[in-house]
C-alpha positions as CSV (number, residue, x, y, z in Angstrom):
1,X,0.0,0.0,0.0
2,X,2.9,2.4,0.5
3,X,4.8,2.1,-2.3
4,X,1.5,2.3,-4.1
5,X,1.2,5.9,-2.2
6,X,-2.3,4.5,-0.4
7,X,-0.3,5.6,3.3
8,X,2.2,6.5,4.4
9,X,4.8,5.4,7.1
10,X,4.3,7.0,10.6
11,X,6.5,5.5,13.2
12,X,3.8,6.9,17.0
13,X,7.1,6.5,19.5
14,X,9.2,3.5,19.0
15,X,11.1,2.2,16.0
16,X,9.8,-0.9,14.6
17,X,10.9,-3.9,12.9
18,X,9.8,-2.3,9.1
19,X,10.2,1.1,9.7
20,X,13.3,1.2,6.8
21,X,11.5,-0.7,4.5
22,X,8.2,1.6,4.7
23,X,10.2,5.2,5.1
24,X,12.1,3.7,1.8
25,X,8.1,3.3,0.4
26,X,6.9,6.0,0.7
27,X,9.7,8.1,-0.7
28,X,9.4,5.4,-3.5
29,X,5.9,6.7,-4.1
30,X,6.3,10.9,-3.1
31,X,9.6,10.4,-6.0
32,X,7.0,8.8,-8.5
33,X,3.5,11.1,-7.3
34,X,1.8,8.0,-6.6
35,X,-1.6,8.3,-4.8
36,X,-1.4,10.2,-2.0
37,X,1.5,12.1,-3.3
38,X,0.0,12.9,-7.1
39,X,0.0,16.5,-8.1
40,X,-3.7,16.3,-8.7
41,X,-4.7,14.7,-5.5
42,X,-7.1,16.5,-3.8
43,X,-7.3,18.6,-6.5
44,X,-10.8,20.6,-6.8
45,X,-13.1,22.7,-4.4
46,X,-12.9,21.6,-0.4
47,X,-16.6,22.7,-0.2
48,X,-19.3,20.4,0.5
49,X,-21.4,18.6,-1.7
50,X,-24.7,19.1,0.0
51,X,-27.0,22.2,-2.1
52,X,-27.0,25.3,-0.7
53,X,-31.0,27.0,-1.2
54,X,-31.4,29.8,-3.6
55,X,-32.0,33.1,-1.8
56,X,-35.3,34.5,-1.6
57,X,-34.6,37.9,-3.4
58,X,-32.4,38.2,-6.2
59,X,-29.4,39.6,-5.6
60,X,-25.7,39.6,-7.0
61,X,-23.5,36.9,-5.4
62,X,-19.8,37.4,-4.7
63,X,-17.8,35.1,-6.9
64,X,-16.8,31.9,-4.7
65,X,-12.7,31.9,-3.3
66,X,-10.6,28.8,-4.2
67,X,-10.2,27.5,-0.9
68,X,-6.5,26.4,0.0
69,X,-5.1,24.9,2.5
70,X,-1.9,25.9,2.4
71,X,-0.6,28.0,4.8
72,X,0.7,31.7,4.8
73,X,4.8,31.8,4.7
74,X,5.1,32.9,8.3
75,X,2.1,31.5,10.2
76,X,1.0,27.7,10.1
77,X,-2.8,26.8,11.5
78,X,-1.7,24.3,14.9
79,X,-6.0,23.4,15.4
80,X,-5.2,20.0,14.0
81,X,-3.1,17.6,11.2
82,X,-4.5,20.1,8.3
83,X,-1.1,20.5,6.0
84,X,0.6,17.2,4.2
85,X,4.2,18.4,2.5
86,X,3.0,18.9,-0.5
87,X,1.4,21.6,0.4
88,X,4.6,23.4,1.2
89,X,6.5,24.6,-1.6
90,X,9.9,24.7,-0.3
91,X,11.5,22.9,3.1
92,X,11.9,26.0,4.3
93,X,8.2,26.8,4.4
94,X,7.2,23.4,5.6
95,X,9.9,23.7,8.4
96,X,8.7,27.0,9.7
97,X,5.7,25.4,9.8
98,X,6.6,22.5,11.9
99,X,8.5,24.6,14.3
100,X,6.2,27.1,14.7
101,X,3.7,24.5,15.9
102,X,5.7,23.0,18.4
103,X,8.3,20.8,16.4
104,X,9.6,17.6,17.7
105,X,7.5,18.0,20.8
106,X,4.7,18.2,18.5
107,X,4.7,17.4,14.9
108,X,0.7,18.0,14.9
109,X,1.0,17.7,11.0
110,X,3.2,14.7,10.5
111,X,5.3,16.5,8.7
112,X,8.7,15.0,10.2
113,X,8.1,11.4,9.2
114,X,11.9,10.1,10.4
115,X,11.9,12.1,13.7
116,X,14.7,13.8,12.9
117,X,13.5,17.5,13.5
118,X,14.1,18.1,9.8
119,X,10.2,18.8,8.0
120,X,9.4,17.7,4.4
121,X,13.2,16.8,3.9
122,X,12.0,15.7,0.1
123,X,11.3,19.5,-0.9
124,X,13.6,21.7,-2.6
């Protein structure tokens, strides 16, 4: 499933007998965009599907934002696992993210997969 990009490896506090094998995976499938890590994932409006009621008087609508969930270059939302690295565009944005939210201590995003305090090591 890795290697395919369906998941990815996340190691919760102990290394384990695989860990090598499945860190070599996924960056097997983030090097080929597979799944998970194709340009295109996600790709689209983040909006729900359910239909929103026509007002009741007729009046001119604001055109609709692209929603995106990438994050301003010096803040990074901490609420909850929201950002993946490809939605950095450089290292450096990903690891100001990942520090500014707590870092080792508290990699809320995931975004240091080898525990090394390095973020999104793959990006330029």
């Amino acid at each position: 499933m890795i290697v395919e990009g369906y998941a990815f490896e996340y190691t919760y506090q102990t290394p384990y007998k695989y860990q090598r094998e499945f860190q070599q995976a996924e960056n097997e499938a983030r090097a080929t965009k597979r799944g998970l890590w194709s340009d295109n994932t996600c790709a689209g409006s983040l909006t729900t599907l359910t239909p929103t009621p026509e007002p009741a008087v007729s009046t001119p609508m604001p055109a609709p934002s692209t929603p995106t969930t990438k994050p301003p270059a010096t803040t990074c939302d901490c609420s909850g696992n929201i950002y993946n690295c490809p939605d950095f565009a450089t290292h450096s944005a990903a690891q100001t993210c990942f520090e500014h939210c707590g870092g080792i201590d508290n990699d809320i995003h995931g975004l240091d997969a080898d525990k090394d305090g390095i973020a999104c090591e793959n990006l330029p």
